[in-house]
Structures are given as structure tokens and as C-alpha cells.
GURO-105780 format. One record per atom (N, C-alpha, C): residue number from 0; residue in one letter; z, x, y. Coordinates in nm, 4 decimals. Layout:
residues N
[atom NUM, 'a', [Z, X, Y]] ...
END
This chain:
residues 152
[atom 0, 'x', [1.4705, -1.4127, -1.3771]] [atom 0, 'x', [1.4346, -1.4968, -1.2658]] [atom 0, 'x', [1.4061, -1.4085, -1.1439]] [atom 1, 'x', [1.2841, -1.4589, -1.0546]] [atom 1, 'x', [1.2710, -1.3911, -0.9651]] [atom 1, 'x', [1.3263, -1.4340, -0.8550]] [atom 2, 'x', [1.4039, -1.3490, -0.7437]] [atom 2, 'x', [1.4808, -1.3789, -0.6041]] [atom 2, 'x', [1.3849, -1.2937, -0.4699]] [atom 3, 'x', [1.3608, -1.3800, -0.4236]] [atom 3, 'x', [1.2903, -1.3219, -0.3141]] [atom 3, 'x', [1.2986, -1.3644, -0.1314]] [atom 4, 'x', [1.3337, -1.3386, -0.0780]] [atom 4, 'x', [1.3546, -1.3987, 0.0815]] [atom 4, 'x', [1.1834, -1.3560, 0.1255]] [atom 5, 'x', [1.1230, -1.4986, 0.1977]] [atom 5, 'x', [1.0250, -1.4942, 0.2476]] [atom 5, 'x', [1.0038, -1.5244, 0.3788]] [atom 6, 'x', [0.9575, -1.4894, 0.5113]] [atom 6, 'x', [0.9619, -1.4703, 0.6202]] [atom 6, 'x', [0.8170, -1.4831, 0.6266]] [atom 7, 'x', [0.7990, -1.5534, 0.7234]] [atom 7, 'x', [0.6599, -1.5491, 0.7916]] [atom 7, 'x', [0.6283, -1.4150, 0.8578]] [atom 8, 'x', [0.5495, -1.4848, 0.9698]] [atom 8, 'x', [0.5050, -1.3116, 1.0998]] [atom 8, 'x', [0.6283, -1.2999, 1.1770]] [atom 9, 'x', [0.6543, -1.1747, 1.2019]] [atom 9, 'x', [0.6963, -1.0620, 1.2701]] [atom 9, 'x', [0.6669, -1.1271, 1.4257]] [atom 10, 'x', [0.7684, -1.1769, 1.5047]] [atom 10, 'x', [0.8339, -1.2113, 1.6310]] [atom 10, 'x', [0.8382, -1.1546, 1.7401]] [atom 11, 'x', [0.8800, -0.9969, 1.7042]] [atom 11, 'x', [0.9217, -0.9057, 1.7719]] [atom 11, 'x', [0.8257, -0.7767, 1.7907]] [atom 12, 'x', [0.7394, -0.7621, 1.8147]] [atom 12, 'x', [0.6517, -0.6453, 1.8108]] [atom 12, 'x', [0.6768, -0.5033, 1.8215]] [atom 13, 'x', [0.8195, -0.5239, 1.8710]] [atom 13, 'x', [0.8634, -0.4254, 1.9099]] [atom 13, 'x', [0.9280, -0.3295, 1.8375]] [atom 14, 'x', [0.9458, -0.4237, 1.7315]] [atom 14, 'x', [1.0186, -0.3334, 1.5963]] [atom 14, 'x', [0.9005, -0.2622, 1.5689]] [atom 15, 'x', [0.7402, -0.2648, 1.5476]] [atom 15, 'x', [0.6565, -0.1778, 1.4978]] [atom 15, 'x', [0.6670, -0.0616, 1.6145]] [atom 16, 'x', [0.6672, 0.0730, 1.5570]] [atom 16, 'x', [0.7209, 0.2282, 1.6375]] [atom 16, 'x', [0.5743, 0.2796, 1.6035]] [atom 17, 'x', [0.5354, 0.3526, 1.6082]] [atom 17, 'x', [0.3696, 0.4475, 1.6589]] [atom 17, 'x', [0.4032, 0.5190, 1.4445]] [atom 18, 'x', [0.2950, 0.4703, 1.4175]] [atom 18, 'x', [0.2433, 0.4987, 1.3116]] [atom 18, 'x', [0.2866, 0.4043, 1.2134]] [atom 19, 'x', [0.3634, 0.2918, 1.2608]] [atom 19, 'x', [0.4025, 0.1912, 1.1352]] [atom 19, 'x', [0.2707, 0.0896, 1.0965]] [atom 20, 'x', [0.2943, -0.0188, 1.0170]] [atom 20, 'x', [0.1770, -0.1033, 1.0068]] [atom 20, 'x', [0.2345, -0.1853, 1.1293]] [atom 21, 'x', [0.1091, -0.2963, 1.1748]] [atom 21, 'x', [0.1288, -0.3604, 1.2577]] [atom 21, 'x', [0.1652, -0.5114, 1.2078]] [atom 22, 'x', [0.2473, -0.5857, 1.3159]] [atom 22, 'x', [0.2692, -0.6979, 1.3027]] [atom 22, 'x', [0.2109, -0.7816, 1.1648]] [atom 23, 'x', [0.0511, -0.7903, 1.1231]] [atom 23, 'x', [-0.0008, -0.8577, 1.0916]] [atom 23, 'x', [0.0205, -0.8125, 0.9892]] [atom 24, 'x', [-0.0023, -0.6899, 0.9668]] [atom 24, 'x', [-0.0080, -0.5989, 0.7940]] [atom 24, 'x', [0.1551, -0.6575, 0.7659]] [atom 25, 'x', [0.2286, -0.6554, 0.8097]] [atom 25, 'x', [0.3650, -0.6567, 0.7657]] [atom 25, 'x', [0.3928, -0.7984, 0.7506]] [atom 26, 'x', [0.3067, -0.8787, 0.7769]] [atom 26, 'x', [0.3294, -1.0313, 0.7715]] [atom 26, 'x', [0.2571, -1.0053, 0.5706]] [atom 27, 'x', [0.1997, -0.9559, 0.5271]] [atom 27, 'x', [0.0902, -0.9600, 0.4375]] [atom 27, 'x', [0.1798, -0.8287, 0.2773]] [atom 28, 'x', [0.3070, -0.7975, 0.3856]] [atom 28, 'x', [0.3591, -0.7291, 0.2839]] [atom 28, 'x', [0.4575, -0.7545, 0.2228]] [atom 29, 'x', [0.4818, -0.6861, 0.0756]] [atom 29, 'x', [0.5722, -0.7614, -0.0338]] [atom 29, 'x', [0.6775, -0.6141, -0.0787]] [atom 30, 'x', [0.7534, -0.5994, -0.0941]] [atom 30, 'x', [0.8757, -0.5026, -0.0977]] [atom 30, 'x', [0.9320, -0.5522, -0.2311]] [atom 31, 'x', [0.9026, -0.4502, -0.3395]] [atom 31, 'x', [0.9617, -0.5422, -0.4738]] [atom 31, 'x', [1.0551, -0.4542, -0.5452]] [atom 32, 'x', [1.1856, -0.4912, -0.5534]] [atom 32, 'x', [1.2537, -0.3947, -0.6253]] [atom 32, 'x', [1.3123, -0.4274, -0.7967]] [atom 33, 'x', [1.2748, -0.3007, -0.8543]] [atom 33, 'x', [1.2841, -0.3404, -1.0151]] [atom 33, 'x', [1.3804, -0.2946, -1.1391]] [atom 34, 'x', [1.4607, -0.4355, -1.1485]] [atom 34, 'x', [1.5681, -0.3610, -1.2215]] [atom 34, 'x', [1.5703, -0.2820, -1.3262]] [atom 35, 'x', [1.6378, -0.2005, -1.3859]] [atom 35, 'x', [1.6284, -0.1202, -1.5112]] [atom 35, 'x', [1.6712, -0.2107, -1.6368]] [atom 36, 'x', [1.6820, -0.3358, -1.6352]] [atom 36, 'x', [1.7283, -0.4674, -1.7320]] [atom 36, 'x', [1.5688, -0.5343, -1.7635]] [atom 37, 'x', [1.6113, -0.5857, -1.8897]] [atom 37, 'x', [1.5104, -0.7299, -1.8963]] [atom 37, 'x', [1.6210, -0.8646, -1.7923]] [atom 38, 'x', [1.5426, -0.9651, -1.7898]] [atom 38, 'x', [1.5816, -1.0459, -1.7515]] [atom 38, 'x', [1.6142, -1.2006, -1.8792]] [atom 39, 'x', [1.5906, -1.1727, -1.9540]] [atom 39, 'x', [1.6453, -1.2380, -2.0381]] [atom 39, 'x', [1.7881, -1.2615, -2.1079]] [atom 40, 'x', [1.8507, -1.3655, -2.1549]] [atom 40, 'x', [1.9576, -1.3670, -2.1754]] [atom 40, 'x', [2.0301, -1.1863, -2.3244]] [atom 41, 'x', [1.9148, -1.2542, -2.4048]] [atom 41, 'x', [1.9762, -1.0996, -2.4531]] [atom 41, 'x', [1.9258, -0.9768, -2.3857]] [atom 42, 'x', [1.8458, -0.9732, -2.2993]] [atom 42, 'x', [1.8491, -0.8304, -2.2210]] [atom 42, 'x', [1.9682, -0.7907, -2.1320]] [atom 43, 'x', [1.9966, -0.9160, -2.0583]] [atom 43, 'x', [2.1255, -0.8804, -1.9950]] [atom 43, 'x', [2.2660, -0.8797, -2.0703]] [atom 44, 'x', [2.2308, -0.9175, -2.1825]] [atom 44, 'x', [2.3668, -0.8925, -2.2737]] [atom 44, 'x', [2.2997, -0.7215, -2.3169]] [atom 45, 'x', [2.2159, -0.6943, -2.3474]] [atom 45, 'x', [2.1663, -0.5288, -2.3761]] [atom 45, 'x', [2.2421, -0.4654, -2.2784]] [atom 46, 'x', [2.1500, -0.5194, -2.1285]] [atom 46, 'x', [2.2427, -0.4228, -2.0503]] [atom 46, 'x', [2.3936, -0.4325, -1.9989]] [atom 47, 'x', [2.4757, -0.5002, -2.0206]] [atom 47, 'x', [2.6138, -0.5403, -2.0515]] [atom 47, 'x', [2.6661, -0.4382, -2.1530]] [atom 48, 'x', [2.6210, -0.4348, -2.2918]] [atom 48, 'x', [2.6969, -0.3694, -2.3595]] [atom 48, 'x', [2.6461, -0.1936, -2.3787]] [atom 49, 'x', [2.5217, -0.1870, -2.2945]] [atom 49, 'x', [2.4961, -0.0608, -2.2473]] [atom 49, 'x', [2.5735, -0.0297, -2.1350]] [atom 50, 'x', [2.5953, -0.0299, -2.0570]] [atom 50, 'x', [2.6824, -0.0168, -1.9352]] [atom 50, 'x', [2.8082, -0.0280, -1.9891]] [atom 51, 'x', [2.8916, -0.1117, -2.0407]] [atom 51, 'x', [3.0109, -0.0911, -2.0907]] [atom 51, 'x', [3.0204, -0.0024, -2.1893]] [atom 52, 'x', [2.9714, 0.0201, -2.2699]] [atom 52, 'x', [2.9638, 0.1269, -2.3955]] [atom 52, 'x', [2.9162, 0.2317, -2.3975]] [atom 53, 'x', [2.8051, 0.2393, -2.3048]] [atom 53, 'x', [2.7334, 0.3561, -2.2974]] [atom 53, 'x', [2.7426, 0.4042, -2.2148]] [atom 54, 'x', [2.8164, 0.3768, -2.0604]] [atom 54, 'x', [2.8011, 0.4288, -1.9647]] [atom 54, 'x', [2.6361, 0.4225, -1.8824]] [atom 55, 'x', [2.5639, 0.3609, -1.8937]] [atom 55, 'x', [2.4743, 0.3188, -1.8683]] [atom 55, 'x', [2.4706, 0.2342, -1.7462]] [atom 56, 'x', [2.3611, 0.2935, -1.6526]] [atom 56, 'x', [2.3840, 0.1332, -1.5346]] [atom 56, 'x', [2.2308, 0.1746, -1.4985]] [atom 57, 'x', [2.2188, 0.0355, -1.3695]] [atom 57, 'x', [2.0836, 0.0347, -1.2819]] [atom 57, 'x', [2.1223, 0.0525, -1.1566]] [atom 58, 'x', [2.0807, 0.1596, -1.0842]] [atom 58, 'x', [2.1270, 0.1878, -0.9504]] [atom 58, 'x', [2.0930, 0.0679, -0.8633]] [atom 59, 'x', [2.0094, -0.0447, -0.8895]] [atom 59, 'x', [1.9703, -0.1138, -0.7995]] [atom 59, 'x', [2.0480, -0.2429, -0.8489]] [atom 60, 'x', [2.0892, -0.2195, -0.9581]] [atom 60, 'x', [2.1761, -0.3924, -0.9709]] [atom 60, 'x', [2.3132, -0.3591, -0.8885]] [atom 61, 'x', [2.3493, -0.2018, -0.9286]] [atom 61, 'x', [2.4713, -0.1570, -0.8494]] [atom 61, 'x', [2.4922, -0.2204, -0.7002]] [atom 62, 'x', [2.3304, -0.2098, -0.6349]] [atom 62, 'x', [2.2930, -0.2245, -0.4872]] [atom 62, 'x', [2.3409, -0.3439, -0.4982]] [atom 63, 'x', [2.2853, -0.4274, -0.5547]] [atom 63, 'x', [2.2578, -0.5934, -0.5137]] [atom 63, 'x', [2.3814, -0.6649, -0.5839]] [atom 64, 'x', [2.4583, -0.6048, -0.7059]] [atom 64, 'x', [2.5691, -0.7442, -0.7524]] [atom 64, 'x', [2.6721, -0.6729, -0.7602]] [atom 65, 'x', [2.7962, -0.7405, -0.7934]] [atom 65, 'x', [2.8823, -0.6694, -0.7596]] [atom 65, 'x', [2.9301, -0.6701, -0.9630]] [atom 66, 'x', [3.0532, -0.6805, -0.9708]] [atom 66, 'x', [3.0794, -0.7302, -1.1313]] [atom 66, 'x', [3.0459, -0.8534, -1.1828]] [atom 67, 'x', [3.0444, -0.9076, -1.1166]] [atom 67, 'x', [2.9690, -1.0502, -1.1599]] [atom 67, 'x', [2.8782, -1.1163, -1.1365]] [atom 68, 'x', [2.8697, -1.1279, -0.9554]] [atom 68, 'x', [2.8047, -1.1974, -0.9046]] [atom 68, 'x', [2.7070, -1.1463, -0.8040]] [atom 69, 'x', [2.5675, -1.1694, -0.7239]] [atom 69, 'x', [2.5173, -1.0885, -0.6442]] [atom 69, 'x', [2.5767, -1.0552, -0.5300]] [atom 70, 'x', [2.5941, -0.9698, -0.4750]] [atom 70, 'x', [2.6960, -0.9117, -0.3502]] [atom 70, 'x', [2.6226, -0.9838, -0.1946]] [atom 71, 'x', [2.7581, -1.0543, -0.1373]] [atom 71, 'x', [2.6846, -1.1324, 0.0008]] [atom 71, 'x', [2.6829, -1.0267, 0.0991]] [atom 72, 'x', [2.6578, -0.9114, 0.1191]] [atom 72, 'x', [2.6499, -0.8210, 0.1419]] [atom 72, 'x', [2.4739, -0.8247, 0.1386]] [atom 73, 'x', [2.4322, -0.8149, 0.0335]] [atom 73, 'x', [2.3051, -0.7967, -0.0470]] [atom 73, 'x', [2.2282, -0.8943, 0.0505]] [atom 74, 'x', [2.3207, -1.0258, 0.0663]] [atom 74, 'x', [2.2020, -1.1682, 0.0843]] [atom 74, 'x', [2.1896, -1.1855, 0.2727]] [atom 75, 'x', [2.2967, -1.0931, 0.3205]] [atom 75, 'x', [2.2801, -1.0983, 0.4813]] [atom 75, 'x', [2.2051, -0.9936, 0.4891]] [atom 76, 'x', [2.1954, -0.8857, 0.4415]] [atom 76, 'x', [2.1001, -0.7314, 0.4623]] [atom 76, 'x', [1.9541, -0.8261, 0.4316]] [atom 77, 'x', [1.9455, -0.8323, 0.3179]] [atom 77, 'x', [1.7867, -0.8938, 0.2691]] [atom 77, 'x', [1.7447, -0.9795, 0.3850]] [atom 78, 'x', [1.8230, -1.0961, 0.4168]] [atom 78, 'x', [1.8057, -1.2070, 0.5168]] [atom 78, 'x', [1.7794, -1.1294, 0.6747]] [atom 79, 'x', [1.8282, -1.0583, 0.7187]] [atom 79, 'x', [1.7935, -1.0226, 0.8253]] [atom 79, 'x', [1.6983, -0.9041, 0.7991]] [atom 80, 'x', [1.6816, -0.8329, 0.7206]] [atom 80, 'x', [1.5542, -0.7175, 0.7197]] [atom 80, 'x', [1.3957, -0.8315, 0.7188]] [atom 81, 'x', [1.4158, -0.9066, 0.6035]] [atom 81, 'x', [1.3006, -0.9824, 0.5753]] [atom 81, 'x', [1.2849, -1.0594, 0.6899]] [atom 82, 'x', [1.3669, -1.0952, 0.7925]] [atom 82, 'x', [1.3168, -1.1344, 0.9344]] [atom 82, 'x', [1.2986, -1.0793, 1.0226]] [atom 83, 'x', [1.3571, -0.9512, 1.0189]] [atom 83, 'x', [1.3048, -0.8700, 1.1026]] [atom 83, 'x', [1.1526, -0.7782, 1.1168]] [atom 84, 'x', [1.1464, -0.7806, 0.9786]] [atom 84, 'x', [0.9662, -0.6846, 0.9601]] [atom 84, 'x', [0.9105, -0.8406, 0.8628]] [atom 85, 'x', [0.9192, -0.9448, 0.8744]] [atom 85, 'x', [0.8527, -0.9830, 0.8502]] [atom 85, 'x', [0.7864, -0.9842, 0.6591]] [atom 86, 'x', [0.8709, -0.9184, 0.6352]] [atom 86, 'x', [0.8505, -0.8841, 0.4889]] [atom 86, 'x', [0.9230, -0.9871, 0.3648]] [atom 87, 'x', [0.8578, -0.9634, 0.2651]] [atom 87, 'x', [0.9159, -1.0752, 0.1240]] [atom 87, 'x', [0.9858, -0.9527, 0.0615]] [atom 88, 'x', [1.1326, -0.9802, 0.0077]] [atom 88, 'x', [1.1656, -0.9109, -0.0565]] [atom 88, 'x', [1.2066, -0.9277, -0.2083]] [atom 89, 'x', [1.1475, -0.8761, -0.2632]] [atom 89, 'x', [1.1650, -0.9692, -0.4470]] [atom 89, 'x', [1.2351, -0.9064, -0.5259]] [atom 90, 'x', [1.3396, -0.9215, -0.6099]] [atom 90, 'x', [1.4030, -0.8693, -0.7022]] [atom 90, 'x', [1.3847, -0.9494, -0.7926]] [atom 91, 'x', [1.3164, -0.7770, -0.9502]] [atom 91, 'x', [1.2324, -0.9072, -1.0730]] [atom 91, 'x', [1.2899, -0.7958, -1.1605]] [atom 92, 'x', [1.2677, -0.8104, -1.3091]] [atom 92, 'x', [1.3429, -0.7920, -1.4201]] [atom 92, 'x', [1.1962, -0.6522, -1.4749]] [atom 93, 'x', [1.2543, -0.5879, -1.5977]] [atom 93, 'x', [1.1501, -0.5240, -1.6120]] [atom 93, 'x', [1.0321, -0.6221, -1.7063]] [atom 94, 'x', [1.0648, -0.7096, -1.7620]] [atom 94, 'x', [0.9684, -0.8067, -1.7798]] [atom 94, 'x', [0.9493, -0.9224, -1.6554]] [atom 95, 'x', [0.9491, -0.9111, -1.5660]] [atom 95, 'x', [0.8596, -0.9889, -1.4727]] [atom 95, 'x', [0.7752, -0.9240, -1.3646]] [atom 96, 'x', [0.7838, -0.7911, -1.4264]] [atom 96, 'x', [0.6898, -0.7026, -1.3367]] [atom 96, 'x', [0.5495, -0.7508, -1.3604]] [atom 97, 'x', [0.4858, -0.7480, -1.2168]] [atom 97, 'x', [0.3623, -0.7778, -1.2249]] [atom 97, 'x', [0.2633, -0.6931, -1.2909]] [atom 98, 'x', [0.1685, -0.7283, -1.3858]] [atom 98, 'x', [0.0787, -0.6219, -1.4644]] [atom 98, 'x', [0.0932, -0.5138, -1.3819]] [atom 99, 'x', [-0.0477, -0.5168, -1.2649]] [atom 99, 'x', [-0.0832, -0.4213, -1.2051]] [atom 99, 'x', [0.0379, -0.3114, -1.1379]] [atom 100, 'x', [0.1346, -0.3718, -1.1171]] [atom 100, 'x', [0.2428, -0.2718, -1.0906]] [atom 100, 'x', [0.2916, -0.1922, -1.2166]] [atom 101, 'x', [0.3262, -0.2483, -1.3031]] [atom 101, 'x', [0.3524, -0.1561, -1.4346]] [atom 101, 'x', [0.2596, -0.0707, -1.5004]] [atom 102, 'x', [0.1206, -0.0738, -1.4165]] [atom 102, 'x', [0.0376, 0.0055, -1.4567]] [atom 102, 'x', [0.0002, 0.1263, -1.3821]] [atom 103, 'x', [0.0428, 0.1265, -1.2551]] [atom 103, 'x', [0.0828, 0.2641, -1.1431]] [atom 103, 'x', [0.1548, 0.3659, -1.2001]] [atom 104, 'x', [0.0825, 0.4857, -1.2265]] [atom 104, 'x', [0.1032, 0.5916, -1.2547]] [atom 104, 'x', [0.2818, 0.6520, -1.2368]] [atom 105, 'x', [0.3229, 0.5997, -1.0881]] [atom 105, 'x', [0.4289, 0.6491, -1.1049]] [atom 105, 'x', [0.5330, 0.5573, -1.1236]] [atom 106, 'x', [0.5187, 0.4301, -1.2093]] [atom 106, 'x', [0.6027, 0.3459, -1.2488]] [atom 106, 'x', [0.7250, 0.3833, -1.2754]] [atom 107, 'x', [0.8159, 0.3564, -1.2604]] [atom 107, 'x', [0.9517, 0.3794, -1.2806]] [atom 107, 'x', [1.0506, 0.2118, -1.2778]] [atom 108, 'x', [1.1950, 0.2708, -1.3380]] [atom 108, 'x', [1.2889, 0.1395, -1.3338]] [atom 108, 'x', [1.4172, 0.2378, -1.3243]] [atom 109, 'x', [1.5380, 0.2001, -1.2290]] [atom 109, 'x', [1.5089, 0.1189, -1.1134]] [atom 109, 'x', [1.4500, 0.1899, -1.0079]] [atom 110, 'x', [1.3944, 0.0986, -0.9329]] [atom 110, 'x', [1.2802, 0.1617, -0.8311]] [atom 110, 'x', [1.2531, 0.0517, -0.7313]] [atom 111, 'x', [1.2158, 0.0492, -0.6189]] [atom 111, 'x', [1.1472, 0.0176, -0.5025]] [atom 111, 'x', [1.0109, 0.0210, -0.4493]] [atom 112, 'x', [0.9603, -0.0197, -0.4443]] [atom 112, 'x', [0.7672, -0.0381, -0.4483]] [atom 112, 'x', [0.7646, -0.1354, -0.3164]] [atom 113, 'x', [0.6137, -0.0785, -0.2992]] [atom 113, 'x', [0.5413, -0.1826, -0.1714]] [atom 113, 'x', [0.4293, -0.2000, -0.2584]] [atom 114, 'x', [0.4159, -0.3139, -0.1965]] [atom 114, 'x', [0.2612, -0.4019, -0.2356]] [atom 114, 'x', [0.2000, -0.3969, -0.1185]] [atom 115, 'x', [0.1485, -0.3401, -0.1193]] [atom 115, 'x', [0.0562, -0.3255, 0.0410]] [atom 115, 'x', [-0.0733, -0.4466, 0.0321]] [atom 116, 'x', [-0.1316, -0.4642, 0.1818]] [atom 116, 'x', [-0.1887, -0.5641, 0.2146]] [atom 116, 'x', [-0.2886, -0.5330, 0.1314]] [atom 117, 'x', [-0.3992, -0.3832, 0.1016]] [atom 117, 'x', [-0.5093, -0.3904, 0.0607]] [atom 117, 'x', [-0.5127, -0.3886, -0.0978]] [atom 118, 'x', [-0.3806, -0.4289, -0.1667]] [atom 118, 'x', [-0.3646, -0.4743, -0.3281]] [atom 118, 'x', [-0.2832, -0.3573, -0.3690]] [atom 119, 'x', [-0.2472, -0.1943, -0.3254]] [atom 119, 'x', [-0.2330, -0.1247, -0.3971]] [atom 119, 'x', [-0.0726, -0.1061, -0.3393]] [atom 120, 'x', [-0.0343, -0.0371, -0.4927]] [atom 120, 'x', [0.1433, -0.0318, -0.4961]] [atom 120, 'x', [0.1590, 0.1263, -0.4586]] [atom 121, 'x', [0.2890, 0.1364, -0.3447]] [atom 121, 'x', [0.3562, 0.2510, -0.3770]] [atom 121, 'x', [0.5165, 0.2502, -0.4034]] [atom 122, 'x', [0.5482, 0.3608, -0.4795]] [atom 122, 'x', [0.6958, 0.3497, -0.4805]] [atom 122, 'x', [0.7454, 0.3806, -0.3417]] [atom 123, 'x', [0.8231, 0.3397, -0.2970]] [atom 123, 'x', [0.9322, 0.3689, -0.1739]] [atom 123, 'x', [1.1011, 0.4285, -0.1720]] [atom 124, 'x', [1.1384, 0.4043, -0.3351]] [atom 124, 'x', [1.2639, 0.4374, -0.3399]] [atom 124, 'x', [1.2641, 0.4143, -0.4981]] [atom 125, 'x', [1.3333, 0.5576, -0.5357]] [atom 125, 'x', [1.3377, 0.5936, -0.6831]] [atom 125, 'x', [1.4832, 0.5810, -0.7037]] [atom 126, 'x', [1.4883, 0.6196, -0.8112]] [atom 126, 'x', [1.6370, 0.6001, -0.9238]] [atom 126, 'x', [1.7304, 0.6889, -0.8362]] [atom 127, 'x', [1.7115, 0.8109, -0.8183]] [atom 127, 'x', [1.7945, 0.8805, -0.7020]] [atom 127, 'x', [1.8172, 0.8708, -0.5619]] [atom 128, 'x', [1.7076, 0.8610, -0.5205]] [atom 128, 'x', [1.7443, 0.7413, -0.3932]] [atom 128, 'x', [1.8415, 0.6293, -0.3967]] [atom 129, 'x', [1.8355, 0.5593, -0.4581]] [atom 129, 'x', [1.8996, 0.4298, -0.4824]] [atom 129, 'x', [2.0395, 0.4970, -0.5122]] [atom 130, 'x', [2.0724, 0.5575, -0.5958]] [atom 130, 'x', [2.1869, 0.5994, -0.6580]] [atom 130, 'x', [2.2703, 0.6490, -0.5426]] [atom 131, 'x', [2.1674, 0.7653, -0.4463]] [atom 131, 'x', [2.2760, 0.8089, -0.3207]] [atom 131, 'x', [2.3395, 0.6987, -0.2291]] [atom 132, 'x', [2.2643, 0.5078, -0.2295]] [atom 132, 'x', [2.3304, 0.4697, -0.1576]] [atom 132, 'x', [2.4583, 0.4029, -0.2105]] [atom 133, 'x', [2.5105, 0.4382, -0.3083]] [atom 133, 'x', [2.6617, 0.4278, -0.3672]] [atom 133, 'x', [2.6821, 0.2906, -0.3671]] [atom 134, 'x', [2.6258, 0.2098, -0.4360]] [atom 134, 'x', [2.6259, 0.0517, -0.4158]] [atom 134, 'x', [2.6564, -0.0506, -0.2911]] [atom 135, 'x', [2.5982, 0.0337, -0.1913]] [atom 135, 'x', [2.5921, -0.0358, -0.0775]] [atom 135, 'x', [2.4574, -0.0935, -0.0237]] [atom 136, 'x', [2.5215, -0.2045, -0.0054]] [atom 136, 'x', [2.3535, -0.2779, 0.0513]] [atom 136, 'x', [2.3303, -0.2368, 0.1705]] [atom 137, 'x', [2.4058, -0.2141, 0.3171]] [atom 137, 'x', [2.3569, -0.1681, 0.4229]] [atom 137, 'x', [2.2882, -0.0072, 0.3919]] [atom 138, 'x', [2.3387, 0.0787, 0.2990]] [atom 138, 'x', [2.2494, 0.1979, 0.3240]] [atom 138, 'x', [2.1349, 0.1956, 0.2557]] [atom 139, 'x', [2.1145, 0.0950, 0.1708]] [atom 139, 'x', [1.9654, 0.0577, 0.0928]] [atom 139, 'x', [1.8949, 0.0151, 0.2396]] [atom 140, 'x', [1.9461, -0.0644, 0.3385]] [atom 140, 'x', [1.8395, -0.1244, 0.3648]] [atom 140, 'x', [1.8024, 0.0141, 0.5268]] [atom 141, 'x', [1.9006, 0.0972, 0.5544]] [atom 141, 'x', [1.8838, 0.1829, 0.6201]] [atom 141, 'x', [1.7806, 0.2437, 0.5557]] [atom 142, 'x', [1.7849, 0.2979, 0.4277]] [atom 142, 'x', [1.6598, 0.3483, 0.3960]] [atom 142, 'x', [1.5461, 0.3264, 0.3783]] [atom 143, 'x', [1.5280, 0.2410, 0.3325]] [atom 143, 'x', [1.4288, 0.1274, 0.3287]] [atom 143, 'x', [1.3539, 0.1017, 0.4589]] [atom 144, 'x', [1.3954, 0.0859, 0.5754]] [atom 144, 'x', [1.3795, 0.0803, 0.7173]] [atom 144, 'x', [1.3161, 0.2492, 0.7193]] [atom 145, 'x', [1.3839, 0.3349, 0.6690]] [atom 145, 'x', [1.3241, 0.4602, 0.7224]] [atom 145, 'x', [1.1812, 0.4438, 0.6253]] [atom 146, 'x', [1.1399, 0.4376, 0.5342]] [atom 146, 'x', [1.0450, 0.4633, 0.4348]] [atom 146, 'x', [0.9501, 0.3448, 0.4753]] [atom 147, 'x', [0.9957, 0.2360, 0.5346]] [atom 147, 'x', [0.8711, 0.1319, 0.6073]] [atom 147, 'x', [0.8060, 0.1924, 0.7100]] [atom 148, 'x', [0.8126, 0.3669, 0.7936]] [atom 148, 'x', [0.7705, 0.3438, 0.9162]] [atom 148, 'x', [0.6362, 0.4317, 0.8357]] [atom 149, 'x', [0.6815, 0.5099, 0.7345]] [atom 149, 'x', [0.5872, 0.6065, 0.6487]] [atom 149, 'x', [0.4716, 0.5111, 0.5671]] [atom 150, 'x', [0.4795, 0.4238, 0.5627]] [atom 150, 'x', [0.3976, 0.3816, 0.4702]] [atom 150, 'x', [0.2064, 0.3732, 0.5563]] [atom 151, 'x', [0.1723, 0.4000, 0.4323]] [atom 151, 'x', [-0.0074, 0.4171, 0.5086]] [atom 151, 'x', [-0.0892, 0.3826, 0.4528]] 
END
């Protein structure tokens, strides 16, 4: 299932700093982060008994749930970033990735991508990235904030 917080335009102009996109581009942008799981009932039993057995995890489910449930941590960071830049933020399974994204060269899982206004994807935050923010949702979205001012 896909989870996504959607926000209209950007309020505050002031959050855009000298070289970011502007107001409008950021009304038009999509921030999609992709778990290292299917989303299906036996995928998440896969990754259940991979993670318990194998030592196996997804740095980005780490981010967003806790042992059971998604971390409210996760749902006030998302909720106020996505109102603050104006951005959709989507968390999707590795089967609900959109074609054209799974077809970008530097595809990866788990990972962080922009959908930029003029159709094309970049990654923004890889498996090691993610991993340094030690399952915390405020330093995901600190970074995340830093890697929105780079984007071009």
C-alpha cells in the first residue's frame, strides 16, 4: 500500500534559499522513498523472517516503523516537511515502484528519489545514508532538507 502526505503550494517563500527550486517547482514535486520489501502479505512475511533469521533489514522501514507499527515520530516529521516545501511524500513497496523509476540507472532499494517537475528521477538518499540516520525520523528529514536545496 502506498502512504503519502500531500500538500498543496508552498506559503512561505522564504523557505526557498538561492539555488533551490522555487515555490512553484516544489508545489509539482514528489519525494518517494523505497522500501527494500515487497508489499505483499508474503513479502512482508519474507522480510520478517529475513530480518529475524538473517539479520537482514531496510534502513528506511528502520526510519519510518518501529517493531510493529509506523513510528509517530515518522507521521509529525513527514506532516510538517510536506507543509513546509510543499512536497508529496510517498512510501511504496518494491513492487509499487513506478515503471519509469525502476528503470533509472541508479535504481536502488532502500533509497530516496525525487520526481522532479520535468518527469525525470534522481536518487537523494541511498542505503548508507539512510542507515547513518540510526532509525530516526528527525535526522532523515534533516537530511533530506539538506539534499532538497541541491537538487537541479
Amino acid at each position: 500500500m502506498t502512504w503519502a502526505y500531500s500538500i498543496g503550494r508552498l506559503d512561505n517563500p522564504s523557505l526557498c534559499h538561492d539555488g533551490q527550486m522555487s515555490p512553484q517547482e516544489l508545489a509539482r514535486t514528489r519525494i518517494i522513498g523505497v522500501y527494500n520489501a515487497r508489499g505483499t502479505v508474503l513479502g512482508e512475511l519474507n522480510y520478517l523472517l529475513r530480518r529475524t533469521f538473517a539479520g537482514e533489514h531496510c534502513a528506511l522501514c528502520d526510519i519510518t516503523h518501529g517493531s510493529v507499527r509506523r513510528r509517530p515520530a515518522w507521521d509529525r516529521c513527514a506532516e510538517s516537511f510536506s507543509t513546509a516545501h510543499a512536497v508529496d511524500i510517498e512510501l511504496v513497496h518494491l513492487d509499487e515502484v513506478p515503471v519509469e523509476l525502476g528503470q533509472i540507472a541508479d535504481f536502488t532499494a532502500p533509497a530516496v528519489f525525487v520526481h522532479k517537475p520535468d518527469g525525470t528521477y534522481e536518487l537523494l538518499l541511498g542505503n548508507e545514508e539512510l542507515q547513518s540516520c540510526h532509525h530516526a525520523p528527525e535526522q532523515f528529514f534533516i537530511m533530506l532538507e539538506q539534499k532538497i536545496g541541491s537538487i537541479s
